[in-house]
C-alpha positions as CSV (number, residue, x, y, z in Angstrom):
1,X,-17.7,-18.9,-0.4
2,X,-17.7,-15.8,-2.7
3,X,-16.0,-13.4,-0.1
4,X,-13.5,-15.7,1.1
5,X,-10.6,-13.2,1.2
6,X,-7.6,-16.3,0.6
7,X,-9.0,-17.0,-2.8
8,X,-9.8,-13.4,-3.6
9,X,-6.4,-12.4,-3.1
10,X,-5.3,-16.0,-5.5
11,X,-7.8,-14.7,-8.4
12,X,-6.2,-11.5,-8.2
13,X,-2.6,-13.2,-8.4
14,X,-4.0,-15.7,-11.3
15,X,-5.6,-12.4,-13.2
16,X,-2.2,-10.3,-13.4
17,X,0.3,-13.1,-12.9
18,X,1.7,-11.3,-10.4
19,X,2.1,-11.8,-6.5
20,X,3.7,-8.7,-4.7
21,X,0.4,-7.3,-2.5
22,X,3.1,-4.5,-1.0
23,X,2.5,-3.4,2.4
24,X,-0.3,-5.7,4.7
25,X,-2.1,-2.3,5.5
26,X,-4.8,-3.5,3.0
27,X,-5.6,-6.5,5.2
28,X,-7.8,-5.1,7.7
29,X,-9.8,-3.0,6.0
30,X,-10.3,-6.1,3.2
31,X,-11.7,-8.1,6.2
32,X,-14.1,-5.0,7.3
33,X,-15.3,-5.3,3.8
34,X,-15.9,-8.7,2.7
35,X,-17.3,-9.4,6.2
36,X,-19.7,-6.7,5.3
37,X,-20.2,-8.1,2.3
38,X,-21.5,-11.5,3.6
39,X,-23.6,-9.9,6.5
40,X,-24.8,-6.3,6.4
41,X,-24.8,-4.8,2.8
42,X,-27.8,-7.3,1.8
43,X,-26.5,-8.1,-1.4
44,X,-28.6,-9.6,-3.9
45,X,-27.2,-12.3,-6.5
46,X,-26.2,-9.2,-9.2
47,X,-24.8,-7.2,-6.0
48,X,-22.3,-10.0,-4.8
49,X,-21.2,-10.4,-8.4
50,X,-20.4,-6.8,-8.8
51,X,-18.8,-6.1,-5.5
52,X,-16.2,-9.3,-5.7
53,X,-15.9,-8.0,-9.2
54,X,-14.9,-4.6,-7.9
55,X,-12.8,-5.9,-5.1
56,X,-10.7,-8.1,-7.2
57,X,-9.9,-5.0,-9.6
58,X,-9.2,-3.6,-7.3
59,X,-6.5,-6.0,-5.8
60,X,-5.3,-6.5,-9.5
61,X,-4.5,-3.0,-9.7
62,X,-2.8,-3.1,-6.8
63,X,-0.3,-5.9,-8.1
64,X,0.2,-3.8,-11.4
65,X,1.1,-0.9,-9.6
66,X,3.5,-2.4,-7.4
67,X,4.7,-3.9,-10.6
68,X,5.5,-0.9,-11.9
69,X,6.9,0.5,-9.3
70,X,9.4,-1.8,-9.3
71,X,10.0,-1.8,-13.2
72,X,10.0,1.7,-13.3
73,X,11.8,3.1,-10.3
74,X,8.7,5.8,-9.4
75,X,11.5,7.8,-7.4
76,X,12.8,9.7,-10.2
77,X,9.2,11.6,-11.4
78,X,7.9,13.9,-9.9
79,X,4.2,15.0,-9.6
80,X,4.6,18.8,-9.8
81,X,1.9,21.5,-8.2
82,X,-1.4,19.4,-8.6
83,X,-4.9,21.0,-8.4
84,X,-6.9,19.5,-6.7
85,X,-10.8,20.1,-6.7
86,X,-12.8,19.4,-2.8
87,X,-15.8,19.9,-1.3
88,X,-19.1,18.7,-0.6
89,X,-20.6,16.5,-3.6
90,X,-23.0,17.8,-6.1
91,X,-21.4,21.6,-6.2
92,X,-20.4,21.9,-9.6
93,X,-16.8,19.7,-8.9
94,X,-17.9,17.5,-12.4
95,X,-18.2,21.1,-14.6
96,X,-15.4,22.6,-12.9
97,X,-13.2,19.3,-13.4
98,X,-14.3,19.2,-17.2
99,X,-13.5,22.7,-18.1
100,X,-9.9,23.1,-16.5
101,X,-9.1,19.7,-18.1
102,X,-9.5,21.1,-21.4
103,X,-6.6,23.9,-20.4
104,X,-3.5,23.2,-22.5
105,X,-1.3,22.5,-19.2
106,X,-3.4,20.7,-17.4
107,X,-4.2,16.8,-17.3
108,X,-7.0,15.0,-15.8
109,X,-7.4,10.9,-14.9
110,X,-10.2,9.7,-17.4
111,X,-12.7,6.9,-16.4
112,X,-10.8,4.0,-17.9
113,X,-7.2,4.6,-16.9
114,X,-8.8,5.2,-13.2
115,X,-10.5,2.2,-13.7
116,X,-7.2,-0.3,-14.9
117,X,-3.9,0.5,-14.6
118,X,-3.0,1.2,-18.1
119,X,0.0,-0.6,-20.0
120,X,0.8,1.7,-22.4
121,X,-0.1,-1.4,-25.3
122,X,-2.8,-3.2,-27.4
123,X,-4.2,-4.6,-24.5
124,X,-5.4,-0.8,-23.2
125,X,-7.7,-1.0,-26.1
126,X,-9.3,-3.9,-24.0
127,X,-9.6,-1.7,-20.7
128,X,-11.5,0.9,-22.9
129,X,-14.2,-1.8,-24.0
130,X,-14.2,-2.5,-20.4
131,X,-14.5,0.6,-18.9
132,X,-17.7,1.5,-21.9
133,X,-18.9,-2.0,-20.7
134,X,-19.0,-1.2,-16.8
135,X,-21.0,2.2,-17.6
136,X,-23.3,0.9,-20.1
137,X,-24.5,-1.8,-17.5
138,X,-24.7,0.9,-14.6
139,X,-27.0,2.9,-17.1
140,X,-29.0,-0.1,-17.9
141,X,-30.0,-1.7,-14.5
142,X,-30.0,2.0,-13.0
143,X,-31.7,4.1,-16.0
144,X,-31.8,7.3,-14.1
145,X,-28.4,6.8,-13.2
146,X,-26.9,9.2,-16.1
147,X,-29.2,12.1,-14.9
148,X,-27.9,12.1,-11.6
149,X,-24.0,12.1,-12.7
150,X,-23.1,11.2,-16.4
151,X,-20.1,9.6,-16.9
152,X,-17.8,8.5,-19.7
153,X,-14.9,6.1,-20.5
154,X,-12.8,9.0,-22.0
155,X,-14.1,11.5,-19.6
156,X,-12.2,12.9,-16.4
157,X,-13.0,11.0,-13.5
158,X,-12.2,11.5,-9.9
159,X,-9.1,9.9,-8.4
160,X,-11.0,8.5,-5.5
161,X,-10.5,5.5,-7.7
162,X,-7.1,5.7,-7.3
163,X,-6.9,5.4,-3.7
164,X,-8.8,1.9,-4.0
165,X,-6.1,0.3,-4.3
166,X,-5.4,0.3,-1.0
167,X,-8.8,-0.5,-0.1
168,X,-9.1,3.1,1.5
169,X,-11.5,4.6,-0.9
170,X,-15.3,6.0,-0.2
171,X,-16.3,4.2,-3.4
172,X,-16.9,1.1,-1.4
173,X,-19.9,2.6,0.8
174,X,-21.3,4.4,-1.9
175,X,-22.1,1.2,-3.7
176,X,-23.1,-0.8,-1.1
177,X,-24.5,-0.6,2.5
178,X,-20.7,-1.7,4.2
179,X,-21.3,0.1,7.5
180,X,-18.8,-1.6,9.6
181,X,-16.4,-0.7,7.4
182,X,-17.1,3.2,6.4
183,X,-16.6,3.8,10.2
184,X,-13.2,1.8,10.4
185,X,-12.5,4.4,7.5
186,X,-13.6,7.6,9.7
187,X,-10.7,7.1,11.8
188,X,-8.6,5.2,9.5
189,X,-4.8,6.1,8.2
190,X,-4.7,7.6,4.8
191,X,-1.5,7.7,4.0
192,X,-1.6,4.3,2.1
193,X,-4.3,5.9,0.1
194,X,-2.0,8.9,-1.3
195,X,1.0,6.3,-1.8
196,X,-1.2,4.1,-4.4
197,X,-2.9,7.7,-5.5
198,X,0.4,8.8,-6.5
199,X,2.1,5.8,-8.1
200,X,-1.1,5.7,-10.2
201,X,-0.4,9.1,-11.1
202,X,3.3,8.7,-12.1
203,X,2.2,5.3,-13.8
204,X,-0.3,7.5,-15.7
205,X,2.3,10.7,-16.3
206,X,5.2,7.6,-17.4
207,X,3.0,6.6,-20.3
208,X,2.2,10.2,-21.7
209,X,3.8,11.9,-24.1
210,X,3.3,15.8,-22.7
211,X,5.2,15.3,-18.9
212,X,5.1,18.8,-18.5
213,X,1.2,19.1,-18.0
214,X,0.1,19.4,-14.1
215,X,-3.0,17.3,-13.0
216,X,-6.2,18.3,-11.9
217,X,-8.3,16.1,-9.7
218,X,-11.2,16.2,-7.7
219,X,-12.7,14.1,-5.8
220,X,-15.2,15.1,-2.6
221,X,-13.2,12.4,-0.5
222,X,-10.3,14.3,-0.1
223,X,-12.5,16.5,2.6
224,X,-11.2,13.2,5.0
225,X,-7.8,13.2,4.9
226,X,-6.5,16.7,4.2
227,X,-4.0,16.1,6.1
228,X,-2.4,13.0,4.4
229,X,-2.9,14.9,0.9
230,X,-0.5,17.9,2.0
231,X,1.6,15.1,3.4
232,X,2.0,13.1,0.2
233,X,1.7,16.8,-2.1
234,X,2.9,19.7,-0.7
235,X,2.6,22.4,-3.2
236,X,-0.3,21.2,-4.1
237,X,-3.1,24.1,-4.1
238,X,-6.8,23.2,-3.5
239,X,-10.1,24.5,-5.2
240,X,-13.0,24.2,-2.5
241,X,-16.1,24.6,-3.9
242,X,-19.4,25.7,-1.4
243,X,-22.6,25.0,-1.8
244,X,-25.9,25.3,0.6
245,X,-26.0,21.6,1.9
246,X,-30.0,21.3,2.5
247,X,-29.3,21.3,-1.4
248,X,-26.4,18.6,-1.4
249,X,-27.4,16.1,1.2
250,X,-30.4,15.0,-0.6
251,X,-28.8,15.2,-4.1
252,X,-26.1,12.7,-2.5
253,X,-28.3,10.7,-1.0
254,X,-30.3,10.0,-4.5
255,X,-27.1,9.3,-6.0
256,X,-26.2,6.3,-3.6
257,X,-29.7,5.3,-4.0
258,X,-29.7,4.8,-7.6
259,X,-25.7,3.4,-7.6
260,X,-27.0,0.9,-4.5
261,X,-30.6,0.2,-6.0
262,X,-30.0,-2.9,-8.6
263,X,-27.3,-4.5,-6.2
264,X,-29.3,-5.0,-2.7
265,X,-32.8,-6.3,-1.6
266,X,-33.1,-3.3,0.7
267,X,-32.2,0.1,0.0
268,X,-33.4,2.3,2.8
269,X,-33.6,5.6,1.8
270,X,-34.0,7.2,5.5
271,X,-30.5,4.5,6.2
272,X,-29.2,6.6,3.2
273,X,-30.2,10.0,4.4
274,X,-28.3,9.8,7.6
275,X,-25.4,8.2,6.4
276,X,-24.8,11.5,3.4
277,X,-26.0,13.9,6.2
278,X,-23.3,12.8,8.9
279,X,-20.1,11.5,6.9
280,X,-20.1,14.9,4.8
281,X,-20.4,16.8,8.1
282,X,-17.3,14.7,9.1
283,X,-15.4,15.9,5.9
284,X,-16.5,19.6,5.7
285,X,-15.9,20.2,10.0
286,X,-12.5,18.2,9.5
287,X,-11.5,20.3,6.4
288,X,-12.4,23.2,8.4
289,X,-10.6,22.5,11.3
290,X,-7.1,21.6,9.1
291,X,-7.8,24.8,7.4
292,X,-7.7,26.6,11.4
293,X,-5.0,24.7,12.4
294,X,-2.7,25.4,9.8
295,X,-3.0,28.8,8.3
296,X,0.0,27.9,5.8
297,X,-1.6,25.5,4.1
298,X,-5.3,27.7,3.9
299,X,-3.6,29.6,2.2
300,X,-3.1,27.1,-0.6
301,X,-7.1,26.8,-1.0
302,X,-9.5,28.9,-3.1
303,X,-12.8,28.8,-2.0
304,X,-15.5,28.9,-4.8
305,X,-19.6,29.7,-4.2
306,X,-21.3,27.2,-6.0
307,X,-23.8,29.6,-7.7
308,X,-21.0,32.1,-8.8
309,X,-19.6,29.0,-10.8
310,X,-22.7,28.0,-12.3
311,X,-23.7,31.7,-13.0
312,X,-20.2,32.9,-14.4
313,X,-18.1,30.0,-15.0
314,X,-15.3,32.0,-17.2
315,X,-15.4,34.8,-14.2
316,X,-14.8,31.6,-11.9
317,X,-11.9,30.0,-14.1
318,X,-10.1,33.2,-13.9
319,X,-9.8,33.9,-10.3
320,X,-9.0,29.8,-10.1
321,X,-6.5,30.2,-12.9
322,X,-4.3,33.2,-10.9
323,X,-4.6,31.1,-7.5
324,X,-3.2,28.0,-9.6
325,X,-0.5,29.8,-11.4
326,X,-2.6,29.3,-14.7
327,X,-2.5,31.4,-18.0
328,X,-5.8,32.1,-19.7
329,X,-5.7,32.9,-23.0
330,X,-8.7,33.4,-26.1
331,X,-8.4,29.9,-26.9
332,X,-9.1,28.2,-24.1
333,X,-11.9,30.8,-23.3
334,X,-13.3,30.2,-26.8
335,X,-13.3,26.1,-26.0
336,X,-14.8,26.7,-22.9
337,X,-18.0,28.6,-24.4
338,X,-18.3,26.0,-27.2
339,X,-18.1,23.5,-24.1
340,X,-20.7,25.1,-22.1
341,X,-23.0,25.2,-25.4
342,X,-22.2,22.0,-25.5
343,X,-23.5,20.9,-21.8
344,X,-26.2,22.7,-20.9
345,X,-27.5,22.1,-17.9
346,X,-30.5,19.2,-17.8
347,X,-28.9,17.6,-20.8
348,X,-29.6,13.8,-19.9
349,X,-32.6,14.8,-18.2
350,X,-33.8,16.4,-14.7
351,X,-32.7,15.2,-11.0
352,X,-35.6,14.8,-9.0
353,X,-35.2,14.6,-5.4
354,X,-36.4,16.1,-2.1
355,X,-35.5,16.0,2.1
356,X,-38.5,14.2,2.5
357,X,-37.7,11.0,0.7
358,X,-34.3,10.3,2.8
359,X,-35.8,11.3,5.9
360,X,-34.1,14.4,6.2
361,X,-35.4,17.4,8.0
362,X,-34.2,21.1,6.6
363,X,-34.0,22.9,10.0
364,X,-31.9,19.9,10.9
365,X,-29.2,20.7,8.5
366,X,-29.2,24.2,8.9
367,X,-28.4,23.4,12.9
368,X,-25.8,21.3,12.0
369,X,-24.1,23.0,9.2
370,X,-24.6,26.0,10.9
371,X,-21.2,26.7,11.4
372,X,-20.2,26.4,7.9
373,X,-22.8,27.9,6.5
374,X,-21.9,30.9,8.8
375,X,-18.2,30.6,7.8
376,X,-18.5,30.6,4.0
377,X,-22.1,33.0,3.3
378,X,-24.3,30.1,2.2
């Protein structure tokens, strides 16, 4: 059987040559997953292929990490004052990530070292072919993939990945239809998930050159557990970005259809509708009640109007640069205009979506975002 999780967990072990798991905490969610899997994510021959294929990175990485965490001693670094970038999906987070990652003392996660825990050798040269590999085969069985989020093997990526390590990572339900387990992860402990996120981090900041350079990340999934993030970083200071979400749901929800498309025999759109619509009302109203309940830590967050970004983006990088302790000089000014030149808006074609086609209803996410809407002047 493909998803049986005892010889998952060998292949993993044969792969790396290694056999240190860490912690059980990954066990249960594991069987959540593969259970799905076999049952209710309707895989298709491709899809099974591709989601053991994921799941065994995944594990792989795991082992590596914990290798290095033991060759290393991870105690002595120190991941100093990240940024990291929140909110709902589709508001600009991709731009925003981009352009601060070009600053001088910032440092962003690109797709391939997210992807496989580098080595620091000749076989990372390998990992890159890989990584090229994996997004040349999304943007062949799922053409209209790259208009909907472009991505690149040298490009920042979001450090979602980095938490799939310990199988606590919303990557999984965005691929495939893993219901049972995206509600274990609504309720679910995160702290695992900002242990492996920052060991990936100091395994990334050990083989750099420049240790002085903060990160930025973003990643939309960090809405869930704001709580574990301040736990695991507590200077960290957060850019939330806002945008209208009768605009955002159905973006989303195309997104997961075109990711989930080449891998399943059925995916429902309407299915996909509700599950966008009510797991990002989870993450904004829990983000929203952590910013209430501790006023010390709202303080750490800049909030940032989608449309103000995308109308003024150097306007937007300053008032993000003096929340962030960031210097903004000609230079970096200069390379962000030749960057937005560079990416103008539309360049690998036009997103076309609408409410209708995921069965969702306009007045229904005004009632239900009402609140937030209210709170932040969408």
């Amino acid at each position: 059987m493909l998803f049986d999780n005892k010889k998952i967990l060998k292949s993993a072990m044969l792969t790396t040559g290694l056999k240190d798991f860490g912690e059980k905490d990954f066990i249960e969610p594991m069987e959540i997953l593969t259970s799905d899997y076999r049952t209710d994510a309707n895989l298709n021959r491709l899809g099974r292929l591709a989601a053991w294929s994921y799941l065994h990175r995944m594990l792989s990485n795991r082992l590596r990490l914990n290798a290095f965490n033991k060759e290393r001693n991870t105690l002595r670094q120190k991941i100093d004052r990240p940024i990291f970038i929140v909110g709902l999906p589709r508001t600009g987070s991709t731009l925003l990530h981009e352009m601060m990652a070009i600053h001088s003392d910032l440092r962003a996660p690109l797709f391939w070292e997210a992807s496989f825990v580098p080595e620091n050798s000749a076989t990372d040269l390998f990992r890159k072919w890989l990584a090229k590999g994996q997004i040349l085969t999304l943007n062949t069985l799922s053409p209209s993939f790259k208009t909907v989020h472009p991505m690149g093997s040298e490009k920042p990526h979001e450090c979602i990945t980095m938490q799939a390590a310990s199988l606590r990572s919303m990557q999984f339900h965005a691929a495939n239809n893993v219901r049972n387990y995206n509600e274990w992860l609504r309720q679910c402990d995160w702290q695992p998930a900002y242990y492996y996120h920052e060991m990936f981090l100091k395994c990334l900041q050990a083989n750099q050159k420049e240790t002085s350079k903060r990160w930025i990340l973003k990643a939309p999934g960090h809405l869930l557990s704001m709580s574990a993030l301040f736990e695991k970083y507590p200077d960290a200071k957060i850019i939330q970005l806002h945008r209208d979400p009768s605009e955002v749901i159905p973006s989303m929800a195309s997104l997961f259809f075109h990711i989930r498309k080449p891998f399943t025999s059925h995916a429902k759109k309407k299915e996909i509708g509700d599950d966008v619509k009510n797991q990002w009302f989870d993450g904004i109203s829990a983000t929203m009640k952590y910013r209430i309940d501790n006023p010390e830590k709202d303080s750490r967050f800049i909030d940032i109007n989608y449309k103000a970004l995308i109308l003024d983006p150097q306007r937007s990088l300053k008032e993000i640069a003096a929340h962030c302790d960031l210097k903004i000089g000609d230079k970096y000014s200069q390379s962000i205009s030749k960057y937005l030149d560079n990416h103008p808006k539309g360049k690998h074609g036009t997103h076309q979506y609408n409410l209708e086609q995921f069965g969702l209803c306009d007045n229904d996410l005004k009632s239900i975002f009402k609140e937030y809407k209210e709170k932040y002047i969408l």
